[in-house]
Each structure stands twice: as structure tokens, then as C-alpha cells.
C-alpha positions in Angstrom: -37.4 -10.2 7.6 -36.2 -13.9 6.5 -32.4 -14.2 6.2 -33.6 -15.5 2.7 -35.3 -12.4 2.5 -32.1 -10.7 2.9 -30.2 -12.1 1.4 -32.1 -12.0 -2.2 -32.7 -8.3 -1.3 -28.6 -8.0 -1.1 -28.1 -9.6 -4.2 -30.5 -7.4 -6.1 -30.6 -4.8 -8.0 -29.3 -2.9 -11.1 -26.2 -3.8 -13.6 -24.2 -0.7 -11.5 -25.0 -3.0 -8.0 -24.0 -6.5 -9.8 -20.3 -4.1 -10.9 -20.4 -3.6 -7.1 -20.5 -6.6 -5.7 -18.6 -8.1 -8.6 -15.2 -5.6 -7.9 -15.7 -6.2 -3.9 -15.6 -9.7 -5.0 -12.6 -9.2 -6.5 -11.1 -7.1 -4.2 -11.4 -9.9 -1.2 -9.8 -12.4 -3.8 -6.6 -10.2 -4.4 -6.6 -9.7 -0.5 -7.3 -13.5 0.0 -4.3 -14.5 -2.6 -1.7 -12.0 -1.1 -2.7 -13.1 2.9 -2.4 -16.7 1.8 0.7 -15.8 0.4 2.3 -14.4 3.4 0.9 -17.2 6.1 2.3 -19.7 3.9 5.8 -17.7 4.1 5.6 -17.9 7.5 4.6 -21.6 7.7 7.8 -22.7 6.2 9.3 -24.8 9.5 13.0 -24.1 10.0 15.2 -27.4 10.4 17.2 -28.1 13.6 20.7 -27.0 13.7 22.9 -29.9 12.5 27.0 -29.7 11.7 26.3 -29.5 8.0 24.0 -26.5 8.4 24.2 -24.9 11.6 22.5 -21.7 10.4 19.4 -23.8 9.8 18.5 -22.9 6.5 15.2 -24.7 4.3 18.0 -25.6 1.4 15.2 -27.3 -0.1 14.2 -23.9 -2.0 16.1 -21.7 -4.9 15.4 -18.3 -3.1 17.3 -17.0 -0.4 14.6 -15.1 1.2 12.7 -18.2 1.7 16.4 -20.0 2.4 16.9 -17.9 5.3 14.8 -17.8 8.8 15.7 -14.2 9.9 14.4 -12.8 5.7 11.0 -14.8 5.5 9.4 -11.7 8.5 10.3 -9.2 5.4 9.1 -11.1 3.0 5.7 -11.4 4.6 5.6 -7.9 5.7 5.8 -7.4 1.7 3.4 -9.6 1.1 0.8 -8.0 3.5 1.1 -4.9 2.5 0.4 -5.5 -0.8 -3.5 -6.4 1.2 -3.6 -2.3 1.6 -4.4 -1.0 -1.8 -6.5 -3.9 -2.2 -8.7 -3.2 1.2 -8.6 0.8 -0.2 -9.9 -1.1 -3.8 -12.3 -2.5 -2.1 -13.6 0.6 0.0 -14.1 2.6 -3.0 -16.0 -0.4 -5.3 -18.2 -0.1 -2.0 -19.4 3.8 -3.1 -20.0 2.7 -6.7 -23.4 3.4 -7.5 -24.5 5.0 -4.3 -27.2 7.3 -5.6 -29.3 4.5 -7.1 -28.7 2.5 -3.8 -29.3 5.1 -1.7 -32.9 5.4 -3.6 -33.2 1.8 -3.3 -33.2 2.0 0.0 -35.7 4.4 0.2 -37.9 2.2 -1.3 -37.4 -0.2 1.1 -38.4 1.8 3.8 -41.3 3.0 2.0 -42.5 -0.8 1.9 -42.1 -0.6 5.4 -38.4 -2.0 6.5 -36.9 -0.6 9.4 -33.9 1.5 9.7 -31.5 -1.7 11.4 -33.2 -4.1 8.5 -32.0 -1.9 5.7 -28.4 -1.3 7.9 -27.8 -5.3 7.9 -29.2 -5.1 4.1 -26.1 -3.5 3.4 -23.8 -4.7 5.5 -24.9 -8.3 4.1 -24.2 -7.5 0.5 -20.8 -6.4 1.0 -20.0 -9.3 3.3 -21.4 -11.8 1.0 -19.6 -10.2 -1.7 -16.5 -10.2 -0.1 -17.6 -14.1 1.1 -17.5 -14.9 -2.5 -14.5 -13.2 -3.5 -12.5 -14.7 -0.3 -14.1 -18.8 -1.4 -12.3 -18.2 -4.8 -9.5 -16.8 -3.7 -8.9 -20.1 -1.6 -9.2 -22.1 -4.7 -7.3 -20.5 -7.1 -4.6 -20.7 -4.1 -4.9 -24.5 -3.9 -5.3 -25.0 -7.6 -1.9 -22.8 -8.3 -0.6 -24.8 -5.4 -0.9 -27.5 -7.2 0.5 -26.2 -11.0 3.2 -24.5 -9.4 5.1 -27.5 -7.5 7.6 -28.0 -10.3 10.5 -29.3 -8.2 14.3 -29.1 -10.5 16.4 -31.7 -10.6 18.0 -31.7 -7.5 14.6 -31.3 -6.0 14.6 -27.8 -5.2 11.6 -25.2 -5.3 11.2 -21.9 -6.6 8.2 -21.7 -4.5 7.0 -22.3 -1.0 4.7 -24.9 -2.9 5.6 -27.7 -0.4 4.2 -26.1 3.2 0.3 -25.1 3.5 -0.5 -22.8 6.5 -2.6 -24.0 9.0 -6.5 -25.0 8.9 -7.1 -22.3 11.7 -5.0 -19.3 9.6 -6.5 -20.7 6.1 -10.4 -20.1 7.6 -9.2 -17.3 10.0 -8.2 -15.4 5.9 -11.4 -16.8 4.4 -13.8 -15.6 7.1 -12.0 -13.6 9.0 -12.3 -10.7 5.5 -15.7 -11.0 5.3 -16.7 -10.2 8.7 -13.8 -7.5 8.8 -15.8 -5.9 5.4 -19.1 -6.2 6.9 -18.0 -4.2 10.2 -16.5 -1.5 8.1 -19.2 -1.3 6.4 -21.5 -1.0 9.4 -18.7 1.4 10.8 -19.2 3.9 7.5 -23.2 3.2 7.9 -23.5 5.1 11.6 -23.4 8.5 9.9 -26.3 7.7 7.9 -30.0 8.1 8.1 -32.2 6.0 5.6 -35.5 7.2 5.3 -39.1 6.7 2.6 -37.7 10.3 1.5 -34.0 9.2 1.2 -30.9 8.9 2.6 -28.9 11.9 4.2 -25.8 12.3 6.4 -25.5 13.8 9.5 -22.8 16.0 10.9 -21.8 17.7 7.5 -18.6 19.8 7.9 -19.2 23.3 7.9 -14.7 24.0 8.2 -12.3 23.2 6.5 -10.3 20.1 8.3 -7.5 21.2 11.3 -3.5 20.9 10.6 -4.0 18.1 13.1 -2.4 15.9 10.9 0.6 16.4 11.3 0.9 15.6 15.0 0.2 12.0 13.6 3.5 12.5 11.3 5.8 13.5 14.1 4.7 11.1 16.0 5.6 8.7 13.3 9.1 10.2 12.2 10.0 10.5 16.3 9.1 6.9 16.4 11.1 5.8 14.1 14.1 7.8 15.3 13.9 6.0 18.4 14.3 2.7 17.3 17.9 2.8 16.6 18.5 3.5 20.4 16.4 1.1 21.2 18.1 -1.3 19.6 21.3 -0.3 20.6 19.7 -0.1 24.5 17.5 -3.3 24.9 19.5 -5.4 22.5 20.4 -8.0 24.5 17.6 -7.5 26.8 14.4 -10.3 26.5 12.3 -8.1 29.1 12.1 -4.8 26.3 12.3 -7.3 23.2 8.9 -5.8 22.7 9.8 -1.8 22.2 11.8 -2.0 19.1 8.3 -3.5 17.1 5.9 -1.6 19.0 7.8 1.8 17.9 8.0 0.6 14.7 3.9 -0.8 14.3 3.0 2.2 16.0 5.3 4.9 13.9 4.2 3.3 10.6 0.9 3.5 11.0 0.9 7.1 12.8 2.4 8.0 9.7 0.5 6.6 6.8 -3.0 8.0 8.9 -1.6 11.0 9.0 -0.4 11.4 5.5 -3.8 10.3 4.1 -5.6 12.6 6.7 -3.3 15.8 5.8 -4.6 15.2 2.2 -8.1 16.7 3.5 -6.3 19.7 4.4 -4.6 19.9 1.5 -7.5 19.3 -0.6 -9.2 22.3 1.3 -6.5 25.0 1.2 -5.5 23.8 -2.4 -9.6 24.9 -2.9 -9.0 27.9 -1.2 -6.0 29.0 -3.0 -8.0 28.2 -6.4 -10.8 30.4 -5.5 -8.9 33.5 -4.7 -6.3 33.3 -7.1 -7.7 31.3 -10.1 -9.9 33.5 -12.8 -11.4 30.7 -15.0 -14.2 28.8 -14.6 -12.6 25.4 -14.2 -10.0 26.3 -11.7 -12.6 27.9 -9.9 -15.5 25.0 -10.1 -12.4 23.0 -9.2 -12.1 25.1 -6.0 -15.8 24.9 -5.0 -15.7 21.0 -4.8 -12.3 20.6 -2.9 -13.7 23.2 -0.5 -16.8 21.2 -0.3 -15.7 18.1 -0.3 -12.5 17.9 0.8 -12.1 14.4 2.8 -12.6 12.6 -1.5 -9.0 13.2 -1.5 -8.3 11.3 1.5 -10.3 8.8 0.1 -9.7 8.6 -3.2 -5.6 8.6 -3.1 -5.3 7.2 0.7 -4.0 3.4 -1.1 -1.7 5.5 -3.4 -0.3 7.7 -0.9 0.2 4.6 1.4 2.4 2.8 -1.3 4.4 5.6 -1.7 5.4 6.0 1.9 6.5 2.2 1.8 7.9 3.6 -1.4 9.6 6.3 0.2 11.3 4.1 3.2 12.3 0.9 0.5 14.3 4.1 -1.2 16.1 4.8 1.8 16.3 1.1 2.8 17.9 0.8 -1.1 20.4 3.8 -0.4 21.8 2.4 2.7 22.5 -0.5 1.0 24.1 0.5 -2.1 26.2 3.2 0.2 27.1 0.1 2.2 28.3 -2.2 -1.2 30.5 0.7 -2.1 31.8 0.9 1.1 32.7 -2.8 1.3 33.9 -2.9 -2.1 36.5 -0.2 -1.5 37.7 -1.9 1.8 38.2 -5.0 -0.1 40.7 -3.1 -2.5 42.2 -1.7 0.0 42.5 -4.6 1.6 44.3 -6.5 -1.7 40.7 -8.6 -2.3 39.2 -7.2 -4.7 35.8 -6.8 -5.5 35.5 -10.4 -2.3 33.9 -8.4 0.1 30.5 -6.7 -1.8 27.8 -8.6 -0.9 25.0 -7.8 -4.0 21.8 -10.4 -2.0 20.2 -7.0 0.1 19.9 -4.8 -3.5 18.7 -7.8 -5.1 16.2 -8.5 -2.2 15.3 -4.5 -2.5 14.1 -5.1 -6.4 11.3 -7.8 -4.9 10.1 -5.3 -2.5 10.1 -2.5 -5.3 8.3 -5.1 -7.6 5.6 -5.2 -4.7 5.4 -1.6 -4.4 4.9 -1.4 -8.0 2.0 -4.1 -7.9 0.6 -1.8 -5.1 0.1 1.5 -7.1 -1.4 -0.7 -9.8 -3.9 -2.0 -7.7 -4.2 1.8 -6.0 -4.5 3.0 -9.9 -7.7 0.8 -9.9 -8.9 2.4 -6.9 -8.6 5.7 -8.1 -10.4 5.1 -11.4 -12.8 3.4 -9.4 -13.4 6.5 -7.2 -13.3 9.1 -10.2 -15.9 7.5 -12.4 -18.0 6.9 -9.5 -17.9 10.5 -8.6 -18.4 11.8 -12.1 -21.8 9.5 -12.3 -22.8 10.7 -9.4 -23.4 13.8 -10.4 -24.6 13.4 -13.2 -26.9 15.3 -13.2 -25.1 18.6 -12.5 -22.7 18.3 -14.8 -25.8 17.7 -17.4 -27.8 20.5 -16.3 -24.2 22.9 -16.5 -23.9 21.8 -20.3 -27.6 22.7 -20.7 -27.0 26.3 -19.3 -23.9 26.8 -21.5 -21.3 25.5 -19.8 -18.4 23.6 -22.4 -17.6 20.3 -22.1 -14.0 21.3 -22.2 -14.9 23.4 -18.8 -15.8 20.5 -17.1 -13.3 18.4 -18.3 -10.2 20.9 -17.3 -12.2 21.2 -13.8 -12.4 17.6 -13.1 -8.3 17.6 -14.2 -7.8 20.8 -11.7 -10.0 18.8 -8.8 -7.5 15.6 -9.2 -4.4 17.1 -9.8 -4.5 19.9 -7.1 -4.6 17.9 -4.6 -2.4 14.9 -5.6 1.0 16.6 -6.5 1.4 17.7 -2.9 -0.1 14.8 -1.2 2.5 12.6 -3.3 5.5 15.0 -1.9 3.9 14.4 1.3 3.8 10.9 1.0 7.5 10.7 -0.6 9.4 12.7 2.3 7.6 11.0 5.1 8.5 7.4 3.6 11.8 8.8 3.3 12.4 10.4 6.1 10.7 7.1 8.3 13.5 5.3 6.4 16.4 7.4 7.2 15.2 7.4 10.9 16.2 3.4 10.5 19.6 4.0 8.4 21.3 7.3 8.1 25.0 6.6 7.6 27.2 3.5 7.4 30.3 2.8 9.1 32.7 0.2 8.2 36.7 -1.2 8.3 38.8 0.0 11.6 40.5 -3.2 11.6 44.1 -4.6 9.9 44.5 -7.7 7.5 47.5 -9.0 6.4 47.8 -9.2 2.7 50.5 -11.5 0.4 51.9 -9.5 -2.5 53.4 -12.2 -4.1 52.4 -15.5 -6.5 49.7 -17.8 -5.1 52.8 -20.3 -4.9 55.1 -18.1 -2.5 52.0 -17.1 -0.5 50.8 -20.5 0.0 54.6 -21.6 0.9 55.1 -21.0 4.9 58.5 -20.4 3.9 58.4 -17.5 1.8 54.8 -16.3 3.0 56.1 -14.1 5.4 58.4 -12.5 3.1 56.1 -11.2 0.9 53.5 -10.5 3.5 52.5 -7.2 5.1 50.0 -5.8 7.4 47.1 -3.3 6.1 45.7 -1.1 8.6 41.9 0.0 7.7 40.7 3.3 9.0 37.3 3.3 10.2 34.8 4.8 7.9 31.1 6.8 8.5 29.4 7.8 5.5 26.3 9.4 5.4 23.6 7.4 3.3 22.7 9.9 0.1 18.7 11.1 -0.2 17.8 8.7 -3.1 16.5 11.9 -5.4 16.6 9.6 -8.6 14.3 6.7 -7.2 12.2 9.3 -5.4 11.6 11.1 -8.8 11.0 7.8 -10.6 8.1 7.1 -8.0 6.6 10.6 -8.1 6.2 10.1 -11.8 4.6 7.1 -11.9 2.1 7.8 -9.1 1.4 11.0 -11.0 1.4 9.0 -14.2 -1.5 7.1 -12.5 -3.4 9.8 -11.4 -3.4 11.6 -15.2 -4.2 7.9 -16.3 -7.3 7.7 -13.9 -7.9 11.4 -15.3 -8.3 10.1 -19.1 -10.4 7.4 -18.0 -13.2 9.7 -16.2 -13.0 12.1 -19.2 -14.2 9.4 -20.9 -17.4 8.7 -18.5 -17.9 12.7 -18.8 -18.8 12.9 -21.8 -21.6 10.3 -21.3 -22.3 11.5 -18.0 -23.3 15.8 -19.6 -25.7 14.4 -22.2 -28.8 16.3 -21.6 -30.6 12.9 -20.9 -29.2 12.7 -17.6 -31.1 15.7 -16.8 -34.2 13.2 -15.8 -32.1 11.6 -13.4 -33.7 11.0 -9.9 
């Protein structure tokens, strides 16, 4: 077969394939935009040290955590993981329509294509989908480039608008996504068989999945308790510079694949509780497809559950701090100063990495309402032939609620007290003062007088002081609701495709 061939053959298809490849499209771009982002955080070039700025700040921007050398890592990290619920966007756009590809594919083979031929088929679209998305995603970043550079009058930027990241980084992003696409999609493609009858799966699951997840979460949470040691051991030590990111990489992402695989098992035991305890038809149709199915909770909420464990740690991250203001404000009153000694720039920095996290279960919303639907039009035909046997639309619509909602209010606990716990593995309690500081009780004119200074002077001893950082209950609540918020959203939306989805119709779907 022609790569022309191919690549018409890719392109082709019904209005549900051109959604497809239109959402992957747009998927790479948000992931192109957000990567470009963070390289070009990273390409700002820190000045030599000088006498007037020997801390080597970029004073040529308003922000301090572009200002700043040692705050610009963060602020990419933040950046990047906004690219996760993206990439999970993108891997559920990828399932949309997969019956009446799955039948087109079949065709295929029936016109005699070959089993690696209609593999590459697939694995073409979504790469020239994301190919496409990735292109444009380049030039909207030039173009806002561009309409963003709005220096101020004393020639400062708001924006990173005046570095661009390197020719190798800018085609490593533009390439680099579509050929990372394409192999997952080859990756998810091993498991299948496509033949002139149609596509099945091999391996089906006849078990419910193991508690093996939470090895994976230990793992993580032990990781994470070790890097305060760590640091403490190797601190000054260029040969172990490497442990303290290692255990961190490593603990992070032991953590976040085990949270999203412990959703299968939750998925399956919240089935299994359904069945024996539930007696109403929705709970217990509910029950039937979480014990049938129950990796679609992994996939369906893994973005969601992933911004919530960053969610979780930024929580703790925020408590440390604001247990650490208090803390400095009351050793600057008792030290005569006042409020001089809070220091408000680490909560403010905490709000941009909230405002990131919030962007992220937006985009993970997508993904879910992406996943629903798609599920819901899959079968179709079922749910039509149910209503044609009797079955209310209102049963169906309270079991589609029961299959979301059983399995996402524990997952989001989950997700909540492993983020939080990860973070309080980093920053449990805050120690501060065991000093002294002499204080002048007196005029500023008798304090600033060497004369009479010492008169009025005396000497303030500060205890040392641990305090334990709180659990941040209040923000934790605040992100529980709005992930569930999102999932009851993503709920109303497939209730909505439902009800076009049971018309008797749909009963001649092939």
C-alpha cells in the first residue's frame, strides 16, 4: 500500500472519525502550547554575578518566579504537568468512535489489507492528527509571541516574551508528540486482532484486578519520606546530588500509577458491593458493568485523579507555608518588628500552582465527558434494545450516574490523601527563632543616637519553635468538591447523549 494510500485511508471516514482526529488535534496543540511554555521558562539565561546583583537575577521581568534562577525549575515543573490531562484528553478522543472504526477496519481486511497495513493505518491517523495539532500549536506560540511582548516603561516584561527555546527543543516538541502518539497508539494496538469478521481483543480478564496497587503507593509515600534525609545526608555532597530527584521522579510517579491502577480495584469491589447489597435495577446494572469492565475507571478518571494528587501535595506545600508566615510573624512581634519578618512571595507563588491545577481538572473534565459519551454511544445498541424490552429511561439514566459515581468518590479520597500525604513526606513541621536580637524601646531619635541607644536598648532572647504543619482539611474539601462537581457535570452531559443513544432506531446498529 502507497503512503498516499495511507494516508487518504487515515484521513477518511465518518463525521465521528473527523471529531476524532479533530480533538487529538487539539489535544497535541494544548500539549504543544504548555511544553513550549515550560522550555521557554527554562531558556531564560541567568546574568553573571556583578556587585549590583550578585544573586543574578533576570530584573528585566515583573514576576519573581521568572526573576529568580533557583523558582523558574517550579515553574516549569507546573507548566509540564499541565501536558498530563492533556496527553489523558487525548487518549480518550483516541476511543471516540471505536465501533464504526473497528468495522471499518474490517472492511479493510475484507478488501484484502493485511493485519500490519491496517496497524500503521491507525497508528498514522493519530500521528498525523496529533502532527497537525502540534504545527499549530507552534504558531499560535510564535504569533502570541509576538502580541504579547508589551514591554512597560521601564522596559520590563510580564512575560518571558524576549527568550525563544532552542531550534533543537522547539522540533524535539513538534515532532517529538507525534511520534510519542503514534507509539502509544501502536502500544494499545498489540492486544488487538483485526480481522474480515471484526476486531476482537485477546486476553479478556476473567478476575477482578489484584490489591497490587498499593505496593506502587508505598513505594511512593516511602520515597518521599526519604528525601528529607537525603537532603539533610548528601547536601553538600556533588557525588549523591542525584538521589534527592531520583526519589522524588521515582516516588511521584509510583504514586500517581498506583492511584490510577487502584481505581480498577475499586471499580470492581465497588461492582461487587452493588450486586450483593443493592436491590434496584440501576444500582445493580451499575454493578454488572464495573464488574465487567472495571479498568474504564482507570481510564476514564486517571487525568483527574492525577491532578488531584498534585492537588493534594500543593495543599500541604500551602500549609507549610502559611504555618511558616505565622510563625515568622509572631517572632517578629516578639522580637519588637512587627509584622518585618512575614515573607507573603511562597503563598502568592502557591495561588499560580493552584491556578494550574485548576486548569488541569478542566482539561481532565474534558476528558471525562469525552470518555462518558463515548461509552454511552457505544452501546448503543443495548441500551436501545433495554428500552424496547421495558426498561425506563430513568433506569438507565440512574445506572449510568451509579456506574460514574461509585467509583469516583473513593478514587478522589484516594487521590487526595496520597497527594497529601507525598506532601507532608516533604514538610511536616516548621521550626523557627532560637536566637536573641537586641531591640530599642525608645524614639527613632534616641535609638539612632549612640549616646542614648544603649540606654534604651535590651536584649530579646527567642525560644526555638517546632510546629507541626496542620492537614489542610479546608483546601482538601474545596478540591474534592470540585472534582466531584466535574464528574456530576460530565454525568449531565452523557444523560443528554442517552436519551438519543435508547431511541429504538439504534436497534439497527451494526
Amino acid at each position: 500500500m502507497r503512503p498516499t494510500t495511507l494516508v487518504r485511508l487515515a484521513l477518511a471516514g465518518t463525521r465521528t472519525d473527523t471529531a476524532r482526529v479533530v480533538l487529538t488535534a487539539l489535544s497535541a496543540l494544548l500539549a504543544t502550547l504548555a511544553g513550549l511554555a515550560a522550555l521557554t521558562v527554562v531558556a531564560i539565561p541567568t546574568p553573571a554575578a556583578t556587585e549590583e546583583n550578585r544573586n543574578r537575577w533576570s530584573e528585566q521581568y515583573h514576576n519573581a518566579l521568572l526573576v529568580e534562577p533557583g523558582l523558574r525549575g517550579g515553574t516549569a515543573l507546573a507548566l509540564l504537568m499541565l501536558m498530563i490531562p492533556v496527553l489523558a484528553l487525548a487518549g480518550q478522543c483516541a476511543r471516540l468512535g471505536a465501533p464504526a472504526r473497528d468495522r471499518r477496519l474490517a472492511a479493510l481486511r475484507l478488501a484484502g489489507a493485511t493485519p500490519g497495513q491496517v496497524t500503521r493505518l491507525v497508528v498514522l491517523e493519530t500521528g498525523v492528527a496529533a502532527l497537525l495539532g502540534t504545527l499549530v500549536g507552534l504558531g499560535v506560540y510564535l504569533v502570541g509571541r509576538d502580541l504579547l511582548h508589551r514591554p512597560d516603561a521601564s522596559g520590563q516584561l510580564n512575560l518571558p516574551t524576549d527568550v525563544l527555546p532552542s531550534p533543537g527543543a522547539l522540533v524535539g516538541v513538534v515532532l517529538g508528540l507525534p511520534v510519542v502518539a503514534a507509539l502509544a497508539t501502536a502500544l494499545m494496538l498489540r492486544t488487538v486482532t483485526t480481522s474480515p469478521l471484526g476486531v476482537s481483543r485477546r486476553a479478556v480478564r476473567e478476575r477482578g484486578p489484584g490489591p497490587w496497587a498499593g505496593v506502587l503507593i508505598g513505594f511512593g509515600v516511602t520515597s518521599f519520606a526519604l528525601i528529607r534525609p537525603a537532603v539533610n545526608r548528601f547536601d553538600d555532597s556533588e557525588e549523591w546530588a542525584w538521589v534527592v530527584p531520583l526519589l522524588f521522579a521515582a516516588g511521584a510517579v509510583a504514586a500517581m500509577i498506583g492511584v490510577v491502577i487502584g481505581t480498577g480495584w475499586i471499580s470492581y469491589h465497588c461492582g461487587v458491593l452493588l450486586r450483593r447489597h443493592a436491590r434496584r435495577a440501576p444500582a445493580l446494572l451499575a454493578a454488572g458493568r464495573l464488574m465487567a469492565d472495571p479498568w474504564a475507571g482507570s481510564r476514564t478518571f486517571a487525568a483527574l485523579l492525577a491532578a488531584l494528587i498534585f492537588g493534594g501535595g500543593a495543599a500541604a506545600q500551602r500549609a507549610y507555608f502559611a504555618t511558616k508566615d505565622q510563625l515568622d510573624r509572631e517572632q517578629s512581634r516578639l522580637a519588637g518588628a512587627g509584622d518585618g519578618g512575614a515573607n507573603p512571595f511562597y503563598l502568592s507563588t502557591m495561588d499560580f500552582v493552584d491556578g494550574a491545577i485548576a486548569v488541569a481538572i478542566l482539561i481532565a473534565t474534558g476528558g471525562l465527558i469525552v470518555a462518558l459519551v463515548e461509552g454511552i454511544v457505544a452501546r448503543r445498541r443495548a441500551y436501545a434494545a433495554l428500552v424496547a424490552t421495558g426498561v425506563p429511561r430513568a433506569t438507565l439514566s440512574r445506572s449510568v450516574a451509579w456506574q460514574a459515581l461509585a467509583p469516583a468518590v473513593p478514587a478522589i479520597l484516594l487521590a487526595l490523601g496520597v497527594g497529601t500525604v507525598l506532601g507532608r513526606g516533604l514538610v511536616a513541621e516548621v521550626s523557627g527563632g532560637g536566637g536573641s536580637t537586641m531591640i530599642c524601646e525608645a524614639t527613632a531619635a534616641l535609638c539612632d543616637d549612640p549616646a542614648t541607644r544603649e540606654q534604651y536598648s535590651r536584649i530579646v532572647h527567642i525560644p526555638e519553635v517546632q510546629r507541626a504543619v496542620p492537614v489542610p482539611l479546608e483546601h482538601l474539601a474545596w478540591l474534592g468538591a470540585g472534582a466531584l462537581a466535574a464528574v456530576l457535570v460530565t454525568v449531565g452531559v452523557g444523560l443528554l447523549f442517552l436519551r438519543v443513544s435508547t431511541a429504538l432506531d439504534e436497534l439497527r446498529t451494526t
